[in-house]
ZAGUTOR-693834 format. One record per residue: residue number from 1; residue in three letters; x, y, z of N, C-alpha, C in turn. Coordinates in Angstrom, 2 decimals. Example, Ala and Ser with C-alpha at 12.3 -4.5 7.8 and 13.67 -1.06 7.14 Angstrom:
<1; "ala"; <13.19; -5.69; 7.80>; <12.30; -4.50; 7.80>; <13.20; -3.30; 7.80>>
<2; "ser"; <12.85; -2.25; 7.08>; <13.67; -1.06; 7.14>; <12.90; 0.03; 7.87>>
// end
This chain:
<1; "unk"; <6.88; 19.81; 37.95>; <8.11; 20.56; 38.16>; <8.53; 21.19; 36.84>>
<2; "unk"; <8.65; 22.46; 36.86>; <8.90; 23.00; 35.39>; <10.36; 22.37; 34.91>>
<3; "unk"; <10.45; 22.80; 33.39>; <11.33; 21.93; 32.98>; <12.30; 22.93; 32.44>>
<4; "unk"; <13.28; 23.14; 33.12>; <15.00; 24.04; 32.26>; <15.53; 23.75; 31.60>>
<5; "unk"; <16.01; 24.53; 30.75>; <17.16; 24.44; 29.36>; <17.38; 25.54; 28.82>>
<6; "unk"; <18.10; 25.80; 27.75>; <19.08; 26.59; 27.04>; <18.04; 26.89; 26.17>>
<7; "unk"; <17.56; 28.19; 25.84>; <16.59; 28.92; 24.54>; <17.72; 29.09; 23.80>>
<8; "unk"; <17.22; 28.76; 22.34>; <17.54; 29.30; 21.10>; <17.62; 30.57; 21.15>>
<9; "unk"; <18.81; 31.17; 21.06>; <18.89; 32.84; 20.85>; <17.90; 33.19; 19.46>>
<10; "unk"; <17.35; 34.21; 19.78>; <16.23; 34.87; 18.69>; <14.96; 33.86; 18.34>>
<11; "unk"; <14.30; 33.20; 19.52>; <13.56; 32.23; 18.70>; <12.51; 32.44; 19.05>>
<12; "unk"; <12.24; 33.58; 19.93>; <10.93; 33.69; 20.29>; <9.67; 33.82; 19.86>>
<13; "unk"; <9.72; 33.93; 18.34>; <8.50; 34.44; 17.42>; <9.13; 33.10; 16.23>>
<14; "unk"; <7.67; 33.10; 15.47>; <7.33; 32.32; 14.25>; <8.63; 32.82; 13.12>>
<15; "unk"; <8.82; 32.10; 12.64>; <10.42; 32.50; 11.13>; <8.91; 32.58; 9.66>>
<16; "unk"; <9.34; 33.27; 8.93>; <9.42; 33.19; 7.59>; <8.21; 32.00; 7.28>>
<17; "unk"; <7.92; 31.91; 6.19>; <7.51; 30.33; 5.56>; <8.82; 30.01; 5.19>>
<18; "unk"; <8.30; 28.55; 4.72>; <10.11; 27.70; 4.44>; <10.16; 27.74; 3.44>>
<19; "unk"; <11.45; 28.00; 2.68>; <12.04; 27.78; 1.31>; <12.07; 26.47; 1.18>>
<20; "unk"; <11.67; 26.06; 0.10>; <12.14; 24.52; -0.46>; <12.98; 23.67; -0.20>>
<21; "unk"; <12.73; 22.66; -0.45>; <13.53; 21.55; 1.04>; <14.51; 21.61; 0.92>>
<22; "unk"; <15.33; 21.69; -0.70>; <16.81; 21.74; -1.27>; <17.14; 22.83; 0.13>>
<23; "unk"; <16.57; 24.07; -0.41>; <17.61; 24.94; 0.36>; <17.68; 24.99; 1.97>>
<24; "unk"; <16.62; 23.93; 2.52>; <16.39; 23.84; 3.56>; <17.99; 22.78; 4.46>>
<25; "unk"; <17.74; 21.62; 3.25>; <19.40; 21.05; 3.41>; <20.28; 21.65; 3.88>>
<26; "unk"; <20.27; 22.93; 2.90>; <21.97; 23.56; 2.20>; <21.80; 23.94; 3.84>>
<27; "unk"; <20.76; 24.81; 4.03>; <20.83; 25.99; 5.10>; <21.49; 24.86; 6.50>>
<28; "unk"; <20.93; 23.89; 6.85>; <21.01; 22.50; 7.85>; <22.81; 22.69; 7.87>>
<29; "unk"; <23.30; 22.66; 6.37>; <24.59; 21.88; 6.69>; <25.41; 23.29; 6.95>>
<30; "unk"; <25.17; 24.48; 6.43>; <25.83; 25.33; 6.70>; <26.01; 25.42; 8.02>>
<31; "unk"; <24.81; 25.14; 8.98>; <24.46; 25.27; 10.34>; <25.28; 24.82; 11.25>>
<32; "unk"; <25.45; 23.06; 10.44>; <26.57; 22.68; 11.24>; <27.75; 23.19; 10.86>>
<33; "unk"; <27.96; 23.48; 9.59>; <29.72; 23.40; 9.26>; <30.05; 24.92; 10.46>>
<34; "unk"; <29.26; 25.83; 10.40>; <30.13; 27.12; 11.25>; <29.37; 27.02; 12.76>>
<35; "unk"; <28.87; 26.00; 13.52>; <28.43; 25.78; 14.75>; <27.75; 27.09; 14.99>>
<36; "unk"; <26.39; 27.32; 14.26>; <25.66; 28.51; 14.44>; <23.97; 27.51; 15.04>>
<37; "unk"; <23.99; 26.12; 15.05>; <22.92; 25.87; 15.54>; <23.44; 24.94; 17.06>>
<38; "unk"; <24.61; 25.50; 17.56>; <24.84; 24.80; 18.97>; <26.26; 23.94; 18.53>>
<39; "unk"; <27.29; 24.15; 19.88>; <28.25; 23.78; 19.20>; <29.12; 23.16; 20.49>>
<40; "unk"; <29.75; 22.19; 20.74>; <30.29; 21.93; 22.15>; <31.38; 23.17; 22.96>>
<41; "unk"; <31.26; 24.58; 22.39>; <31.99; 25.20; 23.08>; <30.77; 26.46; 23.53>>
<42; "unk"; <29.29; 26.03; 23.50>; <28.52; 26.84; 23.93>; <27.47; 26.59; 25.13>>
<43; "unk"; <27.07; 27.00; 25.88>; <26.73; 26.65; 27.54>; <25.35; 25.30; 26.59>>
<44; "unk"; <24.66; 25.39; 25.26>; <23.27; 24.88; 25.46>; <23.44; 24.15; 24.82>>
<45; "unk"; <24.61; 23.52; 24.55>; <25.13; 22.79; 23.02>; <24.85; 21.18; 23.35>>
<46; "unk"; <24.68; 20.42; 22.71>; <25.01; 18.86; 22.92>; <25.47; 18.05; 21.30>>
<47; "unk"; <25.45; 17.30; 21.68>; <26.46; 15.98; 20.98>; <25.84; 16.17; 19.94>>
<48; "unk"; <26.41; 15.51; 18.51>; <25.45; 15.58; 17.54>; <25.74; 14.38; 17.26>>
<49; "unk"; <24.79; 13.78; 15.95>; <24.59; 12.12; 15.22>; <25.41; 12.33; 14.81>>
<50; "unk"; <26.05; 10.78; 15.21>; <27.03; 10.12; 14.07>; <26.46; 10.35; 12.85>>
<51; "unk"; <27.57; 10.54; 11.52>; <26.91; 10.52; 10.27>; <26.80; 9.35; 10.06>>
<52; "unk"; <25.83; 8.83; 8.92>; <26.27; 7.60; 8.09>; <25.41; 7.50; 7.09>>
<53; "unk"; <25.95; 6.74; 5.89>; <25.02; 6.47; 4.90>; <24.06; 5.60; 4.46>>
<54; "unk"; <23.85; 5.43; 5.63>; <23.10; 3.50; 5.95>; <22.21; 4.49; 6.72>>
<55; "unk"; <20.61; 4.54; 6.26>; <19.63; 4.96; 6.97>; <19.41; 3.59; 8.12>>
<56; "unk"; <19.31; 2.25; 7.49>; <19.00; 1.04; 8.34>; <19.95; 1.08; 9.39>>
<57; "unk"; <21.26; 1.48; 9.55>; <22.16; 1.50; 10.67>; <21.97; 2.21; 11.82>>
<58; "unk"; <20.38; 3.20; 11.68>; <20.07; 3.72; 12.79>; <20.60; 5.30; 13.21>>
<59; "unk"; <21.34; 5.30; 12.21>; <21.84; 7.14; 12.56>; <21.56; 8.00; 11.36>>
<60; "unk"; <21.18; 9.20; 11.63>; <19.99; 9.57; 10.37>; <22.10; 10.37; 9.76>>
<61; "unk"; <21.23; 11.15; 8.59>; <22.15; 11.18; 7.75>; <23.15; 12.42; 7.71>>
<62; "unk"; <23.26; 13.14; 8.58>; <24.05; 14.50; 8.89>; <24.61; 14.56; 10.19>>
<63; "unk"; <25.74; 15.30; 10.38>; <25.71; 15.21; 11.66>; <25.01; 16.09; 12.39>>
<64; "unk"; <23.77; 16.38; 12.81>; <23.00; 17.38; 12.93>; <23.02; 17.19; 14.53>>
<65; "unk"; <23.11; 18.02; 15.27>; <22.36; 18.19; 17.14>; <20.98; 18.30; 17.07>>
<66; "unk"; <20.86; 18.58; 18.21>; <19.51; 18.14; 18.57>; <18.96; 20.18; 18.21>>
<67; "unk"; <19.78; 20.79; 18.46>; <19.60; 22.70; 18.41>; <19.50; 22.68; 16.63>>
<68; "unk"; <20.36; 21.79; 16.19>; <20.55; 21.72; 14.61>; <19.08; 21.22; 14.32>>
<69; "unk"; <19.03; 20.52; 14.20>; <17.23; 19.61; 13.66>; <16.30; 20.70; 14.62>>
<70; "unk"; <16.26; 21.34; 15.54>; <15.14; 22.11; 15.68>; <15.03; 23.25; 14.67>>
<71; "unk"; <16.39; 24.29; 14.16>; <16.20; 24.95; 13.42>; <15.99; 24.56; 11.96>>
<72; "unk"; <16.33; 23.02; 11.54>; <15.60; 22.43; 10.19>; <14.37; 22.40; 10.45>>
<73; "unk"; <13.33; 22.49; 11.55>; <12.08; 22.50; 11.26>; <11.80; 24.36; 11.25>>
<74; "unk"; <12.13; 24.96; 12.10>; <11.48; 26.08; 12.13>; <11.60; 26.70; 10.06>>
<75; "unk"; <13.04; 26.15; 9.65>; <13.30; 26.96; 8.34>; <12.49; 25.90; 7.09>>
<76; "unk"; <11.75; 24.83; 7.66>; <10.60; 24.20; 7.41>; <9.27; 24.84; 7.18>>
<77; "unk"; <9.41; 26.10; 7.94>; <8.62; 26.57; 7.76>; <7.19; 26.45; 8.90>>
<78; "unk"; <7.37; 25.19; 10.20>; <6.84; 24.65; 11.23>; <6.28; 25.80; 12.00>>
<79; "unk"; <5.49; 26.00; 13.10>; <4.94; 27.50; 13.86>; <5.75; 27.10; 15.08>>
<80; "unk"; <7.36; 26.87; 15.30>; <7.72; 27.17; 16.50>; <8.21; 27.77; 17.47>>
<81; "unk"; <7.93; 27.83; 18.28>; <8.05; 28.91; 19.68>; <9.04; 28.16; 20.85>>
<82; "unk"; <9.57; 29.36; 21.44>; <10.29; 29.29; 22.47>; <10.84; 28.46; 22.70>>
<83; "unk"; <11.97; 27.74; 21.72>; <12.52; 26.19; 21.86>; <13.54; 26.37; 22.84>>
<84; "unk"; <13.48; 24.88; 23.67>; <14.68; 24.99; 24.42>; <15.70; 23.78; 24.02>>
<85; "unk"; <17.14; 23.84; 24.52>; <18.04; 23.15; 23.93>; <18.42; 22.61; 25.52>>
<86; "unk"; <18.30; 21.37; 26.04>; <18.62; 20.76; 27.13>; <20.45; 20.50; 27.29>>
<87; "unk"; <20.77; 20.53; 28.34>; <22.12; 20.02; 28.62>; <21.97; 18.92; 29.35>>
<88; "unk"; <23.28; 18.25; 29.76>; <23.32; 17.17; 30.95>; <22.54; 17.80; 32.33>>
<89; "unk"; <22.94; 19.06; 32.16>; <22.19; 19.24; 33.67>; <20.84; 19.76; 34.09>>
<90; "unk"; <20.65; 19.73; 33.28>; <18.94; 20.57; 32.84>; <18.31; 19.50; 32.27>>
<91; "unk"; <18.61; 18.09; 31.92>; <17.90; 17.02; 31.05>; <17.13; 16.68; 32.59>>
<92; "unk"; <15.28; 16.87; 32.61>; <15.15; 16.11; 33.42>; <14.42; 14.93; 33.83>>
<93; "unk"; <15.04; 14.50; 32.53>; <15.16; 12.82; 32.91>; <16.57; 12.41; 33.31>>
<94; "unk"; <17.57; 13.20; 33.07>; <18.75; 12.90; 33.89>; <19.40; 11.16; 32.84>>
<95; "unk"; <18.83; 11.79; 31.81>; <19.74; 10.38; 30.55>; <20.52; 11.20; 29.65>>
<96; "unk"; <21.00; 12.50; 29.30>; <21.47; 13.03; 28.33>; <22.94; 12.97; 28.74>>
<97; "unk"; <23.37; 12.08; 28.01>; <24.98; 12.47; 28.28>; <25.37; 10.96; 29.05>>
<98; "unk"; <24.42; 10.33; 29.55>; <24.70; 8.73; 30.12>; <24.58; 8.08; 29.47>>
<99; "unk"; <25.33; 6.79; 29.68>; <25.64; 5.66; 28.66>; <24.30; 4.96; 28.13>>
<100; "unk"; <23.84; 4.54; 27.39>; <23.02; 4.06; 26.88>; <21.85; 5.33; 26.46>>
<101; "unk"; <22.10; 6.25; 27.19>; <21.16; 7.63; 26.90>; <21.51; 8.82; 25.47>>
<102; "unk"; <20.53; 9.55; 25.72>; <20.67; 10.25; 24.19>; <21.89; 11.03; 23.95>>
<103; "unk"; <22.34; 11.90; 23.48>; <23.04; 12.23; 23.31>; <22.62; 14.15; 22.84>>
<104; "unk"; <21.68; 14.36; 22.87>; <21.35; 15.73; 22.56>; <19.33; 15.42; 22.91>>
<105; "unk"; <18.95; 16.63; 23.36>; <17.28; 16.95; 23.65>; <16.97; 18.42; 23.41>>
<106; "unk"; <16.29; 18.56; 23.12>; <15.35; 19.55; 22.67>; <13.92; 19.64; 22.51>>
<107; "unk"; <13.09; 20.86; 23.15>; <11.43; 20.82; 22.80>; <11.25; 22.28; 22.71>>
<108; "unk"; <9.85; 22.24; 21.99>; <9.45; 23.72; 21.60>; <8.26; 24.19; 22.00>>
<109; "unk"; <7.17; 25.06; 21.58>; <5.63; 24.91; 21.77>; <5.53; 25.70; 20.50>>
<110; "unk"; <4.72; 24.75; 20.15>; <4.07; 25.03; 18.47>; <2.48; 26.06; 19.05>>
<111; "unk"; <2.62; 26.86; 18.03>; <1.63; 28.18; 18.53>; <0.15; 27.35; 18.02>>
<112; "unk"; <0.34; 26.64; 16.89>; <-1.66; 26.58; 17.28>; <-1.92; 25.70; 18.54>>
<113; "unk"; <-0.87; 25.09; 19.11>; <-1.55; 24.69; 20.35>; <-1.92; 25.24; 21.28>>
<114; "unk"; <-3.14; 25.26; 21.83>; <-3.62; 26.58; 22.63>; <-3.38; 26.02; 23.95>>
<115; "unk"; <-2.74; 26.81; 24.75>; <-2.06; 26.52; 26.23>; <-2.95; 25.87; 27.31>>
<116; "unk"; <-4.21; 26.58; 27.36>; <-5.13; 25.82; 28.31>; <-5.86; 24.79; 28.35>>
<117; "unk"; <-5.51; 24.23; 27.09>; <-6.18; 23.08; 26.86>; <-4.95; 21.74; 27.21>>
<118; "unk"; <-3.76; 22.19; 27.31>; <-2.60; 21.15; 27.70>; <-2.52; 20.76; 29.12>>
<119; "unk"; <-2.27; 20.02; 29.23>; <-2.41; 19.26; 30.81>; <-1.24; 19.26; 31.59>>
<120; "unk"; <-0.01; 19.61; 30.72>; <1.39; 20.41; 31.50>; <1.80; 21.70; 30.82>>
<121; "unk"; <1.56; 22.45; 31.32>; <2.02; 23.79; 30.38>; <3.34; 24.42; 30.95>>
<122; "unk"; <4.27; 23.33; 31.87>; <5.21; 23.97; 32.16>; <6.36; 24.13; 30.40>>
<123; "unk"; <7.37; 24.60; 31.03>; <8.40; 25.29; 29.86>; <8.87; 23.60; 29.23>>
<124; "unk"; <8.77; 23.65; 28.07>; <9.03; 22.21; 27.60>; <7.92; 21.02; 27.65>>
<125; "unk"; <7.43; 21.37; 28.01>; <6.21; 20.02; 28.01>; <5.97; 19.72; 26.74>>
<126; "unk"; <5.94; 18.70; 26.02>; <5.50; 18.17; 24.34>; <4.25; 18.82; 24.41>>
<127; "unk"; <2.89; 18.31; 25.65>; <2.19; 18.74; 25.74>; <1.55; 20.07; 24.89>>
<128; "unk"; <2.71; 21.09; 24.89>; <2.58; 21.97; 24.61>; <3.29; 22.41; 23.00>>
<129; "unk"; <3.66; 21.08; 22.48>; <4.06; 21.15; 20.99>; <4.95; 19.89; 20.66>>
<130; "unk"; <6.17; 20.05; 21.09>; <6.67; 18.69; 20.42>; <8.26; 18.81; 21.00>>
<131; "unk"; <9.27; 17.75; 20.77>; <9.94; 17.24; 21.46>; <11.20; 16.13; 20.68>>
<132; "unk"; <12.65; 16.63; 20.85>; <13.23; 15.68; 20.26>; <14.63; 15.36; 20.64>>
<133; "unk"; <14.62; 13.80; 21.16>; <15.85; 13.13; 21.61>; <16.61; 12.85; 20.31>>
<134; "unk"; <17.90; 13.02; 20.70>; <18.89; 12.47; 19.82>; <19.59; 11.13; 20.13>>
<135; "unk"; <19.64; 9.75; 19.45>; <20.07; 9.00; 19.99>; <21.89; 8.42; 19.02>>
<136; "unk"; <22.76; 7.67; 19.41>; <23.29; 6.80; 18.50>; <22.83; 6.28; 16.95>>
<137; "unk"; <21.60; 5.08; 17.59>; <20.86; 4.10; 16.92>; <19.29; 4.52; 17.45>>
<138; "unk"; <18.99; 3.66; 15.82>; <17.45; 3.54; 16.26>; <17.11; 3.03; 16.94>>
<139; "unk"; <17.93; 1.71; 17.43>; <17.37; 0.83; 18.60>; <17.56; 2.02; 20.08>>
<140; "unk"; <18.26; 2.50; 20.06>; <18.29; 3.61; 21.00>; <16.90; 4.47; 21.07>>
<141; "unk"; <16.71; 4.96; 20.33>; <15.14; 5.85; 20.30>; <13.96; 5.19; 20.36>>
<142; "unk"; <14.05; 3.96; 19.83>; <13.11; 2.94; 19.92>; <12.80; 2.29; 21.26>>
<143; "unk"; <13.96; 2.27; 22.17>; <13.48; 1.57; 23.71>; <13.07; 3.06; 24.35>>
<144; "unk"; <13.96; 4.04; 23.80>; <13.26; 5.12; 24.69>; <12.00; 5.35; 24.70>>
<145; "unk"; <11.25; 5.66; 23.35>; <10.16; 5.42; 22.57>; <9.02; 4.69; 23.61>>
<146; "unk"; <9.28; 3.80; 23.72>; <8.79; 2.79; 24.56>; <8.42; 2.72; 25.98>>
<147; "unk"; <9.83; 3.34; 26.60>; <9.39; 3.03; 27.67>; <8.86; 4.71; 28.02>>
<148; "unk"; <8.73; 5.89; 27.58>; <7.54; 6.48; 27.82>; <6.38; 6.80; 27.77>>
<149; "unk"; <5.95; 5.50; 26.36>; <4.63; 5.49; 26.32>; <4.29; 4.28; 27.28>>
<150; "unk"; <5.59; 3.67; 28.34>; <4.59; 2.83; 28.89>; <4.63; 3.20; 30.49>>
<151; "unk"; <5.21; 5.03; 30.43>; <5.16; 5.47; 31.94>; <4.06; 6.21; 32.43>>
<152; "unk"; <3.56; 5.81; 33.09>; <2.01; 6.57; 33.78>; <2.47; 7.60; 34.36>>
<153; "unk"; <3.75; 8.47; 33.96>; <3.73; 10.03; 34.04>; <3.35; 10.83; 32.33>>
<154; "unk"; <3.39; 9.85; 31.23>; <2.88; 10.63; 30.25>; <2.07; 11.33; 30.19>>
<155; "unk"; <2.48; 12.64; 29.60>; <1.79; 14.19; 29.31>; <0.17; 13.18; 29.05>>
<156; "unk"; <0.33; 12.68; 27.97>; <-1.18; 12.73; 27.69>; <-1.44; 11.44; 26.57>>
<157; "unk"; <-2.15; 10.86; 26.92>; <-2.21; 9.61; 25.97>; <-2.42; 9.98; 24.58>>
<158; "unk"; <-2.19; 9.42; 23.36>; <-2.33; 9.92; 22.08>; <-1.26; 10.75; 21.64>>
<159; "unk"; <-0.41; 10.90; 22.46>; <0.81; 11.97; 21.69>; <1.57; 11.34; 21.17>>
<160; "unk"; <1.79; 12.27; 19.86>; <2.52; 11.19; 18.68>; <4.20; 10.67; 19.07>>
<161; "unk"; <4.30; 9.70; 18.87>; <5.61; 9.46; 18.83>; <6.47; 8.90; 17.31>>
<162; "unk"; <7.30; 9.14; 16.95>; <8.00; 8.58; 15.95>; <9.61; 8.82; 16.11>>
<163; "unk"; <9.71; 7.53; 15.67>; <11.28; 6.89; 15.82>; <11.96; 7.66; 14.16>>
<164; "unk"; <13.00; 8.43; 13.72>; <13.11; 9.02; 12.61>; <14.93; 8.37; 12.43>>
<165; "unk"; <15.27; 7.46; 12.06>; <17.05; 7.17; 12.31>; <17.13; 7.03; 13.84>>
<166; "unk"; <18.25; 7.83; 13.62>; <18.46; 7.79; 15.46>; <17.72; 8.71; 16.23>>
<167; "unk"; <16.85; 9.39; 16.10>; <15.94; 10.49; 16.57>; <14.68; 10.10; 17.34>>
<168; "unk"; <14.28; 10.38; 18.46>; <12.86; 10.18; 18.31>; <12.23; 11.31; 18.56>>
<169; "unk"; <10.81; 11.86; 17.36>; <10.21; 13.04; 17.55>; <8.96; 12.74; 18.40>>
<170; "unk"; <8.58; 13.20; 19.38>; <7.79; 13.15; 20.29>; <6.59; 14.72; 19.56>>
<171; "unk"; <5.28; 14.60; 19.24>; <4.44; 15.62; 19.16>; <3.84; 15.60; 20.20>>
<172; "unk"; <2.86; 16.54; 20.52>; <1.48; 16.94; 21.41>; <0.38; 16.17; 20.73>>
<173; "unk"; <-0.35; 15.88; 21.58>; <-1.90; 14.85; 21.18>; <-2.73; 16.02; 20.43>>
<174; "unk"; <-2.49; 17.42; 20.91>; <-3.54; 18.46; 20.97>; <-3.21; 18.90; 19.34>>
<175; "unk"; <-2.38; 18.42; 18.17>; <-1.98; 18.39; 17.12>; <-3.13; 17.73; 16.45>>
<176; "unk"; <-3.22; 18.24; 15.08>; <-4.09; 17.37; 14.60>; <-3.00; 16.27; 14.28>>
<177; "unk"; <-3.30; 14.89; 13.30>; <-2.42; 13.84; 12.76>; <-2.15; 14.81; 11.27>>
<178; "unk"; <-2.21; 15.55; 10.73>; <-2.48; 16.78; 9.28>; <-1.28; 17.22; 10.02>>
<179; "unk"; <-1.44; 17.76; 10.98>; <-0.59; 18.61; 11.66>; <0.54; 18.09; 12.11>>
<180; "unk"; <0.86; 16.86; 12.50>; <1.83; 16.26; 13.60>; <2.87; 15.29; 12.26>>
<181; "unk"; <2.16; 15.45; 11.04>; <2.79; 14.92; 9.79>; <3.81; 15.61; 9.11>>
<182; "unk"; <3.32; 17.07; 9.20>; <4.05; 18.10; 8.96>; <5.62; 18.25; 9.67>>
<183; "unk"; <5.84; 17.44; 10.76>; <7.30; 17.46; 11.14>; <7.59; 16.09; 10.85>>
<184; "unk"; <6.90; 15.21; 11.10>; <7.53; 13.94; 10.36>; <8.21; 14.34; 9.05>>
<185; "unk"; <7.59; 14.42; 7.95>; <8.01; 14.72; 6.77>; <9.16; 15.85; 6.81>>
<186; "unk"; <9.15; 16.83; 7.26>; <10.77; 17.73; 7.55>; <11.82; 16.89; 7.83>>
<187; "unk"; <11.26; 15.85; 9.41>; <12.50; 15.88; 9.98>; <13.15; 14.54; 9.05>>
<188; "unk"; <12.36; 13.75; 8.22>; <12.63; 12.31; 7.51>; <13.44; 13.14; 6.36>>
<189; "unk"; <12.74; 14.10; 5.64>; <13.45; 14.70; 4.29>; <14.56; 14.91; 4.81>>
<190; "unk"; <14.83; 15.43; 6.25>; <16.22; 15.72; 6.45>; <17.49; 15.05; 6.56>>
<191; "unk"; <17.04; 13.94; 7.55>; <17.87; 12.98; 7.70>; <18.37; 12.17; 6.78>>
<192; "unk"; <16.84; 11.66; 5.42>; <16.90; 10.71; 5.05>; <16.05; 9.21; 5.49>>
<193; "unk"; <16.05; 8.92; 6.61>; <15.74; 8.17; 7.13>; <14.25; 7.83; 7.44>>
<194; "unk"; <13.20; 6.75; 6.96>; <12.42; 6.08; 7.23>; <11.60; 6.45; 8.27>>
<195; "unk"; <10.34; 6.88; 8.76>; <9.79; 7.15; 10.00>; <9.00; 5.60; 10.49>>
<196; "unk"; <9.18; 5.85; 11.87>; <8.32; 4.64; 12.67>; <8.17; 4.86; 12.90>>
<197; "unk"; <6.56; 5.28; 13.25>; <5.23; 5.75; 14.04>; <5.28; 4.59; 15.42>>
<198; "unk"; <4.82; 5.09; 16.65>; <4.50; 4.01; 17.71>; <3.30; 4.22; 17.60>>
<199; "unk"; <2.44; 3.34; 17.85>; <0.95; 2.81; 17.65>; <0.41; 2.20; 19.16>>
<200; "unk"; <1.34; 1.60; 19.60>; <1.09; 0.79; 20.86>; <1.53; 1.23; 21.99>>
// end
């Protein structure tokens, strides 16, 4: 069943290479301070992380959305395409916005992944690049984490998962690990926060 959500206005093509991580910050917080990366008075907007200064407390370190941390990777300099920004009603797993559930979603398709080789190529499939819940806590991203690598509807065995603060970044298998490192390291420089790889 294809998957709906809210596109990033102007995101349809590759950005720039990325400026240096400093300015990659600055650019992040400007993002939030004037609600230019999604904002609760816009149809595609969702919740953003609690701040805090305790990476171990589980909430990465800005108050960034889930539309916010996609455009810290693209100005990363990342190859992404056609991102979408999920709402409550378009989440379809039907947890965004419910209690114990995330609080912001978003996925993209990263261009060297070549489409016919993915095993869901509907709109949003990780399959087709990569993928990211916003949670509270890490223990939040961490059961989520979990219980889709242990649902026999997963896209595809081998797709990366990592727990980042309260975040979890979901990649495509069809990534190299060279390749699927490359947003780890953005989205950790950004937050701050520690990555946990799932293995199991």
């Amino acid at each position: 069943m294809p998957v709906t959500g809210e596109p990033l206005s102007g995101s349809g093509a590759q950005r720039p290479p990325a400026p240096p991580i400093g300015r990659v910050l600055a650019g992040a917080a400007l993002c939030v301070t004037l609600g230019a990366c999604g904002s609760s008075s816009s149809p595609g907007a969702v919740s953003t992380v609690a701040a805090s200064t305790d990476p171990a407390a589980g909430t990465v370190s800005a108050p960034l959305s889930a539309a916010g941390l996609v455009e810290v990777l693209v100005m990363a300099g990342l190859p992404i395409a056609d991102p979408l920004v999920y709402t409550e009603a378009t989440d379809p797993d039907h947890i965004l916005g419910r209690p114990g559930g995330s609080s912001g979603r978003a996925a993209w398709r990263d261009t060297r992944v070549q489409p016919g080789q993915a095993k869901d190529r509907s709109a949003g499939a990780v399959d087709l690049g990569g993928g990211i819940e916003v949670f509270a806590t890490s223990d939040g991203a961490m059961a989520r984490a979990r219980s889709i690598r242990a649902s026999p509807q997963r896209a595809r065995p081998g797709e990366y998962d990592h727990v980042v603060g309260g975040v979890l970044l979901r990649l495509s298998a069809l990534l190299t690990p060279v390749q699927a490192q490359q947003y780890v390291h953005a989205l950790s420089s950004t937050t701050g926060a520690t990555p946990v790889a799932l293995t199991t």
